[in-house]
KOLMI-34012 format. One record per atom (N, C-alpha, C): atom name; x, y, z; residue number from 0. Coordinates in nm, 4 decimals. Layout:
{CA,{X,Y,Z},NUM}
...
END
This chain:
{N,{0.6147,0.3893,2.7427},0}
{CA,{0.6392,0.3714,2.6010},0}
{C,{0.5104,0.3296,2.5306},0}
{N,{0.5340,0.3442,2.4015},1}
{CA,{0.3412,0.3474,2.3428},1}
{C,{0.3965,0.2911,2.2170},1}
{N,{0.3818,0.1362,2.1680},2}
{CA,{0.3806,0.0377,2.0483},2}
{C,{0.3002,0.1745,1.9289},2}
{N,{0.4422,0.1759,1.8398},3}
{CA,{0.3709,0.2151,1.7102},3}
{C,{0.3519,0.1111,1.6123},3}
{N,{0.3033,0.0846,1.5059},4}
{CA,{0.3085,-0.0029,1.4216},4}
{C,{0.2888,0.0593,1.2799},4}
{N,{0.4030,0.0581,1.2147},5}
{CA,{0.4109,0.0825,1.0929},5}
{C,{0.3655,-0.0267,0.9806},5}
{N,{0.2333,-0.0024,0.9471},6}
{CA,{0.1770,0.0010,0.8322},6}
{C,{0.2670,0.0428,0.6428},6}
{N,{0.2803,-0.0814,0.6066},7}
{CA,{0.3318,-0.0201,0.4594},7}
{C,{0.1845,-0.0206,0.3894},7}
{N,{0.1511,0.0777,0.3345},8}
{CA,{0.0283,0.0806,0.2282},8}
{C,{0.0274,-0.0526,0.1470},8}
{N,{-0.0412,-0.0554,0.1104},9}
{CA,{-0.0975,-0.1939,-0.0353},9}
{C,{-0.0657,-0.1628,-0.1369},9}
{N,{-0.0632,-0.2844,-0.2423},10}
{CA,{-0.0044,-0.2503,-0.3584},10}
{C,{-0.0739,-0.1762,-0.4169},10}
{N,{-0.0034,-0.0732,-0.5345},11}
{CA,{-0.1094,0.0388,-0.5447},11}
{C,{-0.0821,0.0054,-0.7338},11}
{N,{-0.1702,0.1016,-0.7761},12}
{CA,{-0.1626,0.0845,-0.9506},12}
{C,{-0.0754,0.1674,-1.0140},12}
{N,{0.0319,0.1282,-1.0483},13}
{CA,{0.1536,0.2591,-1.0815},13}
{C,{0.1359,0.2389,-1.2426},13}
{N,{0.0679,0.1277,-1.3192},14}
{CA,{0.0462,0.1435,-1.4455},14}
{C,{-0.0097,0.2629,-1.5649},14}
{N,{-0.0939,0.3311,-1.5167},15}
{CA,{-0.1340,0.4413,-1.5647},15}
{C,{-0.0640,0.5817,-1.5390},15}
{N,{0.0252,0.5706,-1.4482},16}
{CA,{0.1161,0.7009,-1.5053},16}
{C,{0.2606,0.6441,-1.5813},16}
{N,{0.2814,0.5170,-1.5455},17}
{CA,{0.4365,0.4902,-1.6874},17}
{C,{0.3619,0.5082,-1.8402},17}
{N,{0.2068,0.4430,-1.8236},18}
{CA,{0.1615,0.4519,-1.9843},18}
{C,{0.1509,0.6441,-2.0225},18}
{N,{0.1162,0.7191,-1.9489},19}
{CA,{0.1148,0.8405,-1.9656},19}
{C,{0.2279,0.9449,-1.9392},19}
{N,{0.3786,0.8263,-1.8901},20}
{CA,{0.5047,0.9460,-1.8592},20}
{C,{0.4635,0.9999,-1.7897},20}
{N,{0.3766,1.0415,-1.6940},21}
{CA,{0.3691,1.1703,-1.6412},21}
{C,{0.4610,1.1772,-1.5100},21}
{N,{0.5159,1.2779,-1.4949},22}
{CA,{0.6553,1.2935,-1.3975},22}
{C,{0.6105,1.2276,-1.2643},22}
{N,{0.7170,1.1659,-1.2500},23}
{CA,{0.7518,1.0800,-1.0988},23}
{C,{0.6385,1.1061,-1.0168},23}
{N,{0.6520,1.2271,-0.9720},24}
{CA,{0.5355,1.2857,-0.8491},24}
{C,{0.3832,1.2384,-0.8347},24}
{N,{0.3731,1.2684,-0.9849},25}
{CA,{0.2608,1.2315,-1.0335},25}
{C,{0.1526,1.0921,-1.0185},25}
{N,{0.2564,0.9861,-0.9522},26}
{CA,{0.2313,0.8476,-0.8932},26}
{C,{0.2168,0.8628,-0.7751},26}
{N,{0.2674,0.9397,-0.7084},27}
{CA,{0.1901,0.9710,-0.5862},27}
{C,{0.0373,0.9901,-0.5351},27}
{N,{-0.0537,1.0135,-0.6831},28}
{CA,{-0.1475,0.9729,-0.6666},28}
{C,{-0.1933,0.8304,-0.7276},28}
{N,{-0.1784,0.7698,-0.7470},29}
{CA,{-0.1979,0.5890,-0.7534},29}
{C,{-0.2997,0.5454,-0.6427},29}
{N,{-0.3748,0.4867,-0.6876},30}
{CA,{-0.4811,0.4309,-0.6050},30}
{C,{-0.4581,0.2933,-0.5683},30}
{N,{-0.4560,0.2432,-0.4845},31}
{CA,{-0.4661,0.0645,-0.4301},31}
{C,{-0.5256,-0.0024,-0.5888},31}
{N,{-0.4668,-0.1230,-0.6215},32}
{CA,{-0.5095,-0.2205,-0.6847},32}
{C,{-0.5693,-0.3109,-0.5954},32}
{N,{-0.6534,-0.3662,-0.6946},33}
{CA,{-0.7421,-0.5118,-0.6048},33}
{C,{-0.7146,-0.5684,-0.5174},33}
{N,{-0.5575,-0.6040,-0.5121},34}
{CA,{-0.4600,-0.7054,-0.4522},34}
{C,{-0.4541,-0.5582,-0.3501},34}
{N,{-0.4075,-0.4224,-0.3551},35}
{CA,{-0.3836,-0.3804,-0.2669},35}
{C,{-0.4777,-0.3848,-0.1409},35}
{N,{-0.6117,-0.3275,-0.2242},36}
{CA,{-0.7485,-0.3392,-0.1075},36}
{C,{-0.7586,-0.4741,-0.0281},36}
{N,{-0.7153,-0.5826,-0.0794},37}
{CA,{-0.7272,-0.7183,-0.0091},37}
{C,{-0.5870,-0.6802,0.1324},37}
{N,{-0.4787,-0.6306,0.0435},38}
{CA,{-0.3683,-0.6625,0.1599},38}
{C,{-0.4090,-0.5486,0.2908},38}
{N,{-0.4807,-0.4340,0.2219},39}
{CA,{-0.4968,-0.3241,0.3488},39}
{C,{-0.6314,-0.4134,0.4395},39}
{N,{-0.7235,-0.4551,0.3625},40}
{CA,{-0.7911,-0.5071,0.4740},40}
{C,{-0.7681,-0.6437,0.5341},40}
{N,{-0.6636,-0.7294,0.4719},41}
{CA,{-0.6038,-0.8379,0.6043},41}
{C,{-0.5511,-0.7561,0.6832},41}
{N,{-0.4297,-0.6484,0.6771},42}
{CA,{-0.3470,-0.5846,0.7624},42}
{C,{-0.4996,-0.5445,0.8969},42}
{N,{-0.5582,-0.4607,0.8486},43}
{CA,{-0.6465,-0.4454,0.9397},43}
{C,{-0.7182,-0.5313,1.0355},43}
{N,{-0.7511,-0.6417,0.9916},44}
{CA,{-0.7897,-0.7344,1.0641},44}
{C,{-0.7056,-0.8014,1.1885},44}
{N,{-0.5493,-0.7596,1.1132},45}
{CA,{-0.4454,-0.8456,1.1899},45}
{C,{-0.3956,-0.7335,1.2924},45}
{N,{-0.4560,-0.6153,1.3064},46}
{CA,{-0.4141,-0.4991,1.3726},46}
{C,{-0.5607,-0.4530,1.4590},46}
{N,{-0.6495,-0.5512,1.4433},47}
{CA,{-0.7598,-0.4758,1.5463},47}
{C,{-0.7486,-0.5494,1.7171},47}
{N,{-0.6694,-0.6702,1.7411},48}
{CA,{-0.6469,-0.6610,1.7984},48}
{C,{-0.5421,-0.6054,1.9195},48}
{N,{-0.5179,-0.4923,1.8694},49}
{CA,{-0.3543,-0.4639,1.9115},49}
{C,{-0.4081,-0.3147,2.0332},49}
{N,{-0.4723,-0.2520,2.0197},50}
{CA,{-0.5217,-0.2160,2.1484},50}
{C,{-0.4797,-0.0495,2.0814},50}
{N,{-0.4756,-0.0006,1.9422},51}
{CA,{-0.4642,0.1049,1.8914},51}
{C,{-0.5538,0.2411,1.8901},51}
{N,{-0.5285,0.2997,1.9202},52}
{CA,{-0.6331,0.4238,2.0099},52}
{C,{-0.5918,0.5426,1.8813},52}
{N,{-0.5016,0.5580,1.7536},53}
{CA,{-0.4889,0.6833,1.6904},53}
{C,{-0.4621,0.6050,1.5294},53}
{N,{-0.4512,0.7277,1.4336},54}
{CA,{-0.3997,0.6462,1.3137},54}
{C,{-0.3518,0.7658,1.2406},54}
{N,{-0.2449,0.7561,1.2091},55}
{CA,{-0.1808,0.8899,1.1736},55}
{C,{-0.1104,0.8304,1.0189},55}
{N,{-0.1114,0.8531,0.8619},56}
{CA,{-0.0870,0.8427,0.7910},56}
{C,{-0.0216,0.9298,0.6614},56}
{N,{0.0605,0.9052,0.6128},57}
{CA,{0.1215,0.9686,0.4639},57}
{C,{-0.0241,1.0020,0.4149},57}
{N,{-0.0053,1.1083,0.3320},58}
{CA,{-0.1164,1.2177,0.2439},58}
{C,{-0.1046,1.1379,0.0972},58}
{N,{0.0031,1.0457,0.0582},59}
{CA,{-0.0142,0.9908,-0.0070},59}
{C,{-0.1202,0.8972,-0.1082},59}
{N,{-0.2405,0.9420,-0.1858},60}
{CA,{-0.3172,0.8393,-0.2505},60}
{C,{-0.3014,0.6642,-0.1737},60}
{N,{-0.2324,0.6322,-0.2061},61}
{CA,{-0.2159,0.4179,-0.1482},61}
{C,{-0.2313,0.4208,0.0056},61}
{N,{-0.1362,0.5586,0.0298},62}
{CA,{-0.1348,0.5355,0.1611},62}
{C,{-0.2684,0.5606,0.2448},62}
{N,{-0.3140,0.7060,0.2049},63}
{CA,{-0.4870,0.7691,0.2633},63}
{C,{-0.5668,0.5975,0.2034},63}
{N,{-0.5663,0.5768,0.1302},64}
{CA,{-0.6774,0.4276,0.0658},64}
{C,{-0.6646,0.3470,0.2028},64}
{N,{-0.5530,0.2910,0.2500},65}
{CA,{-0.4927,0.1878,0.2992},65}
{C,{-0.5715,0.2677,0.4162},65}
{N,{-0.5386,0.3804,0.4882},66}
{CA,{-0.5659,0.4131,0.5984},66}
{C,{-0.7406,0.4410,0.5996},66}
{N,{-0.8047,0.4691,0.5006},67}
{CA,{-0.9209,0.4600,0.5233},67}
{C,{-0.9707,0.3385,0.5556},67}
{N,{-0.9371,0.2214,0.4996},68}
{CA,{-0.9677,0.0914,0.5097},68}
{C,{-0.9359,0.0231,0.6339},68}
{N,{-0.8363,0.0561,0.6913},69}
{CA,{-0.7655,0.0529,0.8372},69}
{C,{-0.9071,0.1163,0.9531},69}
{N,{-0.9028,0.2204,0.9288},70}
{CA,{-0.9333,0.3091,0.9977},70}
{C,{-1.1651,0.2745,1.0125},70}
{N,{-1.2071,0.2621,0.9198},71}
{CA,{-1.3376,0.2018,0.9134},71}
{C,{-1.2860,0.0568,0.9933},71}
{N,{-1.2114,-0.0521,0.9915},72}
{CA,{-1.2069,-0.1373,1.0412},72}
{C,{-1.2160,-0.1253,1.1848},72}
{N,{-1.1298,-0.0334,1.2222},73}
{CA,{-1.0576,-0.0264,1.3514},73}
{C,{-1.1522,0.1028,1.4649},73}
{N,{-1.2901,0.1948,1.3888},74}
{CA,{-1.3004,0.2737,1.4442},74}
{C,{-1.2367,0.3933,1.4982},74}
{N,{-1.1223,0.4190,1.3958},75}
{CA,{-1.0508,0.5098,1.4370},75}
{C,{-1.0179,0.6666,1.3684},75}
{N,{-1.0351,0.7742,1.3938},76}
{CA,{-0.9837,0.8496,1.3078},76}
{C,{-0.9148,0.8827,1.2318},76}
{N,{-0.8462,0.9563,1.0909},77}
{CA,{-0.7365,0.9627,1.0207},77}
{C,{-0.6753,1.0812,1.0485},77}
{N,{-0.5903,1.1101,1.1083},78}
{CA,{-0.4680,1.2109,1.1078},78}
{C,{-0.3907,1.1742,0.9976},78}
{N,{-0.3524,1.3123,0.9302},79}
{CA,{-0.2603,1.2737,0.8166},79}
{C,{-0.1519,1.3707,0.8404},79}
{N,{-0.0432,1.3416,0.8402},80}
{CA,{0.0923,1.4600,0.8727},80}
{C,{0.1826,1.4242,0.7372},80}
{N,{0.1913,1.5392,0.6521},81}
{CA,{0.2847,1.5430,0.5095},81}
{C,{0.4049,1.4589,0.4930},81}
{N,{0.5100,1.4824,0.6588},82}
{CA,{0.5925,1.4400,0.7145},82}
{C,{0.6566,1.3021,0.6762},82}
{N,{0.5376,1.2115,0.6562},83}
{CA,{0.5217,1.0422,0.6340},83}
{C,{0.5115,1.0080,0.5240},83}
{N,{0.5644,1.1062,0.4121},84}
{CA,{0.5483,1.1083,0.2769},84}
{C,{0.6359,0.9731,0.2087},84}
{N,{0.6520,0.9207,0.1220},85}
{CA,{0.7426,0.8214,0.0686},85}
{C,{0.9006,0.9497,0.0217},85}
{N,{0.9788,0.8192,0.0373},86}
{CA,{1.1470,0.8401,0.0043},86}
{C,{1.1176,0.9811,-0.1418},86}
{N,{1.2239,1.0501,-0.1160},87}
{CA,{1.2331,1.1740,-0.2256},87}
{C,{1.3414,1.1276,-0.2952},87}
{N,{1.3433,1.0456,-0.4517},88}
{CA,{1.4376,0.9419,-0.5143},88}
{C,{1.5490,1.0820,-0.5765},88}
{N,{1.4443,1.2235,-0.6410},89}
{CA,{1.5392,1.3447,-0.6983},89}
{C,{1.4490,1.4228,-0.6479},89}
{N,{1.5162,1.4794,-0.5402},90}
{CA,{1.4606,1.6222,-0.5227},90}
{C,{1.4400,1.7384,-0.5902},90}
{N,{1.4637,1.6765,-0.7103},91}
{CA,{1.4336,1.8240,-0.8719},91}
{C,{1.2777,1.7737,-0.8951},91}
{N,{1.2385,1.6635,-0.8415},92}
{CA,{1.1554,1.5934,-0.8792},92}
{C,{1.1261,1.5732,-1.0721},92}
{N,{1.2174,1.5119,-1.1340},93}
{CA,{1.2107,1.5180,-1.2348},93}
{C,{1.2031,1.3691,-1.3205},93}
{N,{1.1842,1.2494,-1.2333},94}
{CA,{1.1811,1.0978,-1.2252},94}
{C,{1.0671,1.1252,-1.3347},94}
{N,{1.0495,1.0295,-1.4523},95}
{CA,{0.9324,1.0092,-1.5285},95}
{C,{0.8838,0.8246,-1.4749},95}
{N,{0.9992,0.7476,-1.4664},96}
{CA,{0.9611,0.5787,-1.4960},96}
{C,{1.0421,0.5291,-1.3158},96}
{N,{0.9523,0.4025,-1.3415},97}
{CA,{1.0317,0.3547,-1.1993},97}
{C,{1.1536,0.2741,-1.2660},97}
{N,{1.1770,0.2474,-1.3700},98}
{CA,{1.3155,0.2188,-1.3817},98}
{C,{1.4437,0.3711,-1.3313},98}
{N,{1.4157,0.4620,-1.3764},99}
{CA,{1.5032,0.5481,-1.3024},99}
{C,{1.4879,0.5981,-1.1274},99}
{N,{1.3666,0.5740,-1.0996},100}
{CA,{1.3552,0.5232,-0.9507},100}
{C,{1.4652,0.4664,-0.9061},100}
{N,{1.4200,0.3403,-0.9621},101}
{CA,{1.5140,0.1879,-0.9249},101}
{C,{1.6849,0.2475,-0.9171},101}
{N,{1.7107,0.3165,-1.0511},102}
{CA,{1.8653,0.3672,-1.0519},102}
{C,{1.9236,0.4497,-0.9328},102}
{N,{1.8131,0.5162,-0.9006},103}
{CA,{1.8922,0.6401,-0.8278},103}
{C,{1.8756,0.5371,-0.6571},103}
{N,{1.7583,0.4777,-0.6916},104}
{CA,{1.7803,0.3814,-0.5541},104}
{C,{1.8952,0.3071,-0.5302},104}
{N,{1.9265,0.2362,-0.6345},105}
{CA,{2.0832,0.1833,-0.6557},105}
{C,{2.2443,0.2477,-0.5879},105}
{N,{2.2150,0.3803,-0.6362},106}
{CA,{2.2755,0.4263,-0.5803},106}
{C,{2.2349,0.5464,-0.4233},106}
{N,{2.1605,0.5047,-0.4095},107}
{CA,{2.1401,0.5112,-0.2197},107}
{C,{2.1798,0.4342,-0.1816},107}
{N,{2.1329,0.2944,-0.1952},108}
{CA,{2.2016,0.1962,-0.1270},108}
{C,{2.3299,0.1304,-0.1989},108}
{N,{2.3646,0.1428,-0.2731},109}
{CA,{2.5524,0.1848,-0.2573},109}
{C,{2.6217,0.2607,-0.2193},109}
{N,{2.5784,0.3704,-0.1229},110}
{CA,{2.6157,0.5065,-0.0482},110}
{C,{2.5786,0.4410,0.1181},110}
{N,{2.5177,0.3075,0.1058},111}
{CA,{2.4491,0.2943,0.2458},111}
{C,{2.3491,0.4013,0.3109},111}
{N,{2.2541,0.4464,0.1816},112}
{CA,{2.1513,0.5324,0.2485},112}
{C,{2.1752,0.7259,0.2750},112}
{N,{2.3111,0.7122,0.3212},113}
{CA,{2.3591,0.8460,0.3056},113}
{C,{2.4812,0.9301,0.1991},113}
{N,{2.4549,1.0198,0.2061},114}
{CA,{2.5465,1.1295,0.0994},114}
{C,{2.7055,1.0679,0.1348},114}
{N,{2.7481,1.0805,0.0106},115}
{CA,{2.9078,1.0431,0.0519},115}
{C,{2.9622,1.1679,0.1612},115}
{N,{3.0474,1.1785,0.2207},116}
{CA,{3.0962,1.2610,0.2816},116}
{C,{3.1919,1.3652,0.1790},116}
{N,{3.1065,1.5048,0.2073},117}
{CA,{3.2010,1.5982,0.0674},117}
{C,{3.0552,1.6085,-0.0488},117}
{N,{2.9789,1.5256,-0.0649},118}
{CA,{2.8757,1.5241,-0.1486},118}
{C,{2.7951,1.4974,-0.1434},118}
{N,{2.7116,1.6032,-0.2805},119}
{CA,{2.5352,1.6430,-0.2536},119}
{C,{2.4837,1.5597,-0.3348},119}
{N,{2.3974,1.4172,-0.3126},120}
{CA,{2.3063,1.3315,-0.4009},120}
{C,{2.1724,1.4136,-0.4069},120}
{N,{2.1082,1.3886,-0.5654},121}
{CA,{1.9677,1.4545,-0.5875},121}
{C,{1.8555,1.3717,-0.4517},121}
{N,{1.9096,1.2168,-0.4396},122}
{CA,{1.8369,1.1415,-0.3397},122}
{C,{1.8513,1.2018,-0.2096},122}
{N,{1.7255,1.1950,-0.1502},123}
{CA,{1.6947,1.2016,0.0511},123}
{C,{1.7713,1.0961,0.1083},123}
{N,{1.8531,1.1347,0.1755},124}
{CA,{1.9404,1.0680,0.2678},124}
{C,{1.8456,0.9568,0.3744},124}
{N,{1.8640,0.8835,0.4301},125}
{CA,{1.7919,0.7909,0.5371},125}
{C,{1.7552,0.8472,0.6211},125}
{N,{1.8751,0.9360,0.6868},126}
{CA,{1.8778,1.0164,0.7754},126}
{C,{1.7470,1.1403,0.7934},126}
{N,{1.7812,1.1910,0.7073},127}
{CA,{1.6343,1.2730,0.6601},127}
{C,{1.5071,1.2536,0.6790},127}
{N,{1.4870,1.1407,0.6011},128}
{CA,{1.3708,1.0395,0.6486},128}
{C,{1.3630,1.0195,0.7777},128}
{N,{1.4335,0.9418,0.8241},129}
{CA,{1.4238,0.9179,0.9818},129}
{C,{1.3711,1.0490,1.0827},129}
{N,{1.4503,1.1702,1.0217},130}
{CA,{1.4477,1.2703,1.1511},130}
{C,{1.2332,1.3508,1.0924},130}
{N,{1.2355,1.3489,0.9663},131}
{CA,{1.0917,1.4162,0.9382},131}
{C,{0.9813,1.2936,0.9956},131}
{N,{1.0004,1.1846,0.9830},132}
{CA,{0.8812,1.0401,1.0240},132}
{C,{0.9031,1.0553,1.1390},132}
{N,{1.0003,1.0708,1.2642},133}
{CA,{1.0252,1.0426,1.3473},133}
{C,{0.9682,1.1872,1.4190},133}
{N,{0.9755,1.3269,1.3452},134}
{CA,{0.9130,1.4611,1.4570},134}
{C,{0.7696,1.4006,1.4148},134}
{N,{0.7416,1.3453,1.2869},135}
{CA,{0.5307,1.3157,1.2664},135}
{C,{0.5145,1.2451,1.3838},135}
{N,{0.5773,1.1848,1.4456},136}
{CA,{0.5018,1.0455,1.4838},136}
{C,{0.4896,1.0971,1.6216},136}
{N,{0.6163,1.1774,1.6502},137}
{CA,{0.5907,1.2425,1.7631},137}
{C,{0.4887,1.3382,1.8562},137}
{N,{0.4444,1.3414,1.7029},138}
{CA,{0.3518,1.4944,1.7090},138}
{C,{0.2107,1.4040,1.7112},138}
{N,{0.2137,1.3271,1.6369},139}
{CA,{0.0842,1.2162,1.6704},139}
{C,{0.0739,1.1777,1.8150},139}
{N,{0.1809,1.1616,1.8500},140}
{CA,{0.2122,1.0771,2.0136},140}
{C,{0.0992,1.1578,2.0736},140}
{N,{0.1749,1.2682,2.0479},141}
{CA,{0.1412,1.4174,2.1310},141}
{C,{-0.0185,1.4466,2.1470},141}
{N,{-0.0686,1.4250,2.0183},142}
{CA,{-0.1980,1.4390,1.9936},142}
{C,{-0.2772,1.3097,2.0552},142}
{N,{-0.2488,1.2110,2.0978},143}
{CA,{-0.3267,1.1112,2.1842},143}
{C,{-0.3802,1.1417,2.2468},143}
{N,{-0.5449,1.1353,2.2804},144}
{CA,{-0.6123,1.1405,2.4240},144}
{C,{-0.6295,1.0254,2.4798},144}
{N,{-0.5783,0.8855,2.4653},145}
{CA,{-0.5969,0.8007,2.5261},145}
{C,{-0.4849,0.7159,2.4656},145}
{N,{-0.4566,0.6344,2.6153},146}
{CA,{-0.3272,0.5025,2.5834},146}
{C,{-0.4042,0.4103,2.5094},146}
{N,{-0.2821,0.3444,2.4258},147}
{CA,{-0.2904,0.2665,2.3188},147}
{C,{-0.1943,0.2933,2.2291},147}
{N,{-0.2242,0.2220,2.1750},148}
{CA,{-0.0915,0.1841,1.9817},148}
{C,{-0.1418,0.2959,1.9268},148}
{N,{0.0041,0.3497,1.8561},149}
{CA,{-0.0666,0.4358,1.7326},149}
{C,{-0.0436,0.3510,1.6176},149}
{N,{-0.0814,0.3495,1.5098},150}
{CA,{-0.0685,0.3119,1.3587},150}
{C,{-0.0567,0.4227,1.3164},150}
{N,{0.0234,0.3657,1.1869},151}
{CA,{0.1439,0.4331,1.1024},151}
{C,{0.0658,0.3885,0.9789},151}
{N,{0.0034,0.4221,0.8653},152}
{CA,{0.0222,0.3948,0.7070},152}
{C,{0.1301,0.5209,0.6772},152}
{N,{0.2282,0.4170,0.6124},153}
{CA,{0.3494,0.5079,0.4920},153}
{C,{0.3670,0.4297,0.4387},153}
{N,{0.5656,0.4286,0.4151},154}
{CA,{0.5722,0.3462,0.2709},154}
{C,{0.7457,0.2777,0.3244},154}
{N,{0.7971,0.1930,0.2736},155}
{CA,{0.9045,0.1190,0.2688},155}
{C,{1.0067,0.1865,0.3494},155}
{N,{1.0177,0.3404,0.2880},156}
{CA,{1.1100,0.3672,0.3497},156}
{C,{1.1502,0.4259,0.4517},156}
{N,{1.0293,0.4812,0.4766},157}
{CA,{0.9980,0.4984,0.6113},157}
{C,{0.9934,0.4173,0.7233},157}
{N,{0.9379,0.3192,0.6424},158}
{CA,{0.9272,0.1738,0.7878},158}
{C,{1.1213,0.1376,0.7848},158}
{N,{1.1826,0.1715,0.6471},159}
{CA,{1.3539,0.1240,0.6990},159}
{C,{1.4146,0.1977,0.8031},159}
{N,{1.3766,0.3439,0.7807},160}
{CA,{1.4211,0.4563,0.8786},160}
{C,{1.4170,0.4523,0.9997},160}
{N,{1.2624,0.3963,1.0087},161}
{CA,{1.2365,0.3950,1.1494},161}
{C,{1.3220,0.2825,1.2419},161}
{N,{1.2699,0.1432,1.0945},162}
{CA,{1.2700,0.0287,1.2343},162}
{C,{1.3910,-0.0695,1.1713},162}
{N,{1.4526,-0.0435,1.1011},163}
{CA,{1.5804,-0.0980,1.0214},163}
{C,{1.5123,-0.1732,0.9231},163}
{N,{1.3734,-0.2260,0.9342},164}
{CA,{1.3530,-0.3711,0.8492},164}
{C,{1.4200,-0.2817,0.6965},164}
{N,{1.4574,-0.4112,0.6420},165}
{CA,{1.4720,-0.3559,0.4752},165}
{C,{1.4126,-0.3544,0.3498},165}
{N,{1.2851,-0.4958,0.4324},166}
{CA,{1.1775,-0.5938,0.3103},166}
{C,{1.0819,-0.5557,0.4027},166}
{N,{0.9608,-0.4633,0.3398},167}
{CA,{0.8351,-0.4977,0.4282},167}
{C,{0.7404,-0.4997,0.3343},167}
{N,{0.6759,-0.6192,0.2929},168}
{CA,{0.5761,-0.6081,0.1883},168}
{C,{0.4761,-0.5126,0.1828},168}
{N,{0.4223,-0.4657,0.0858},169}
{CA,{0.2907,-0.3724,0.1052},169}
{C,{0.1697,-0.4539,0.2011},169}
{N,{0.1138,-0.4136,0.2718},170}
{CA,{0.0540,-0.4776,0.3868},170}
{C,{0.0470,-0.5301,0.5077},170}
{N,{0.2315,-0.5437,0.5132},171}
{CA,{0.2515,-0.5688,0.6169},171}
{C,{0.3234,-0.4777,0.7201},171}
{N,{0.3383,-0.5238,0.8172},172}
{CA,{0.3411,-0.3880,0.9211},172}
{C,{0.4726,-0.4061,1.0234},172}
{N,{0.5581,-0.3458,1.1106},173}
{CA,{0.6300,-0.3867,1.1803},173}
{C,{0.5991,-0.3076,1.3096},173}
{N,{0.6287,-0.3314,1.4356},174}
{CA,{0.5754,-0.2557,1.5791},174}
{C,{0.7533,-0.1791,1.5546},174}
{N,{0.7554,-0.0987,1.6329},175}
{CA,{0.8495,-0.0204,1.7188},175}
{C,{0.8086,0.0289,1.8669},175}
{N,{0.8990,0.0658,1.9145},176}
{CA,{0.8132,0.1367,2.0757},176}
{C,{0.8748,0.2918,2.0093},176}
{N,{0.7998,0.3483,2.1018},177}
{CA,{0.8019,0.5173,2.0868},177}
{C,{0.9546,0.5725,2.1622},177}
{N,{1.0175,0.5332,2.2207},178}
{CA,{1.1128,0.5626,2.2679},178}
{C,{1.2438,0.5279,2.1455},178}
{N,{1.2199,0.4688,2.0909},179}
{CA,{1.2600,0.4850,1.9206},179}
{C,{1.2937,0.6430,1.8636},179}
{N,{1.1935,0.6942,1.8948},180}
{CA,{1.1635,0.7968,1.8093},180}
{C,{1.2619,0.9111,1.8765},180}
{N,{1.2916,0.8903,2.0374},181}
{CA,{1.3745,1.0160,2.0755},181}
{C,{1.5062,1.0070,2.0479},181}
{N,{1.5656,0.8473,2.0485},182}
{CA,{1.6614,0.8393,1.9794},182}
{C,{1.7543,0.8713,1.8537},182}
{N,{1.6390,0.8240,1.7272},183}
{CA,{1.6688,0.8758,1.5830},183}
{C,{1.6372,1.0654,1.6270},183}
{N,{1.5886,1.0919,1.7059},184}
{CA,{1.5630,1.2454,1.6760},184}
{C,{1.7378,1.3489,1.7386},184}
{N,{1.8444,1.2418,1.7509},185}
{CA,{1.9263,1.2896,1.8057},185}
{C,{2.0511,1.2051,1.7558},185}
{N,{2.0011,1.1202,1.6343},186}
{CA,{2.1291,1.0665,1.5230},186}
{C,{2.1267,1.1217,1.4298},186}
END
C-alpha cells in the first residue's frame, strides 16, 4: 500500500471574478492570495518529511500555484491529471456568484451528496467525484518509479470523496492508503 496525501490548495482570490460576474468557470482560474501562498508553503514544509517520491495535481489555477510551491519545496515533479478538477456545482456550467454555488451545494448535501433516486440534479454526484479522483490517482500510482507517498493538490471535494473528511481547510492535507482507491473504484 503507498500513503497518498491529499493536499487542499490555499486560499485563492475569488474577488475579481464576483466584481466582474464572469461565469462560475471562470474562477477556476484564481490565483493563491497571500494567505494562500503562506498556507501552501507551511503545508509543504509539514509534508517534506513524509517520504513522497510523486506529485500529481488538479489543472486548476490555486491548485497548479499550491503544487508548484509544494513541488520546488519537496524536489519533486508536477503531474497534472484533469481528473482532480474541483466539484461540478451545474454542469450547464452557468454559476455567475458563489452565493449560487453555496445554493446548489445546499442542496447536495440535503440529497447526502447523491441524485435522489428517479432524479437528474444539474450538481456532480459524490459518487462521480470519487470514481474520476480515484481512476487519477491510480494512474499516478501507476506512473511511480520509485516507493514513496504520492501527493495530491485538489480541492474540498475531492479530499470528501476520497477520505470522508468534510472540513479540510485550504492547506491542509489528509493521508489515505492506496488501497482506498480500489475500493471506491467498485462503489
Amino acid at each position: 500500500m503507498t500513503e497518498i496525501y491529499l493536499l487542499r490548495h490555499g486560499t485563492a482570490n475569488m474577488e475579481q471574478f464576483e466584481d466582474r460576474r464572469w461565469p462560475g468557470p471562470m474562477a477556476d482560474l484564481a490565483p493563491l492570495t497571500a494567505q494562500g501562498i503562506e498556507e501552501a508553503t507551511t503545508a509543504a514544509a509539514q509534508l517534506a518529511g513524509l517520504g513522497a517520491t510523486a506529485l500529481v495535481t488538479s489543472p486548476f489555477t490555486r491548485a497548479m500555484q499550491t503544487a508548484s510551491i509544494v513541488s520546488c519545496a519537496l524536489s519533486l515533479p508536477i503531474q497534472v491529471d484533469f481528473e482532480l478538477h474541483d466539484w461540478i456545482p451545474d454542469e450547464n456550467f452557468r454559476w455567475l456568484t458563489m452565493a449560487e454555488v453555496i445554493k446548489l451545494f445546499a442542496d447536495f448535501d440535503a440529497c447526502g451528496g447523491e441524485w435522489p433516486v428517479g432524479q437528474r440534479c444539474s450538481w456532480e454526484p459524490l459518487s462521480a467525484v470519487r470514481a474520476r479522483a480515484s481512476a487519477a490517482l491510480r494512474r499516478a500510482l501507476g506512473r511511480m518509479r520509485h516507493s514513496g507517498a504520492l501527493i495530491t493538490v485538489t480541492h474540498l471535494m475531492v479530499i470528501r470523496a476520497l477520505s470522508g473528511e468534510r472540513d479540510t481547510s485550504p492547506g491542509q492535507f489528509r493521508k489515505i492508503e492506496s488501497d482506498v482507491l480500489n475500493s471506491a473504484a467498485t462503489s
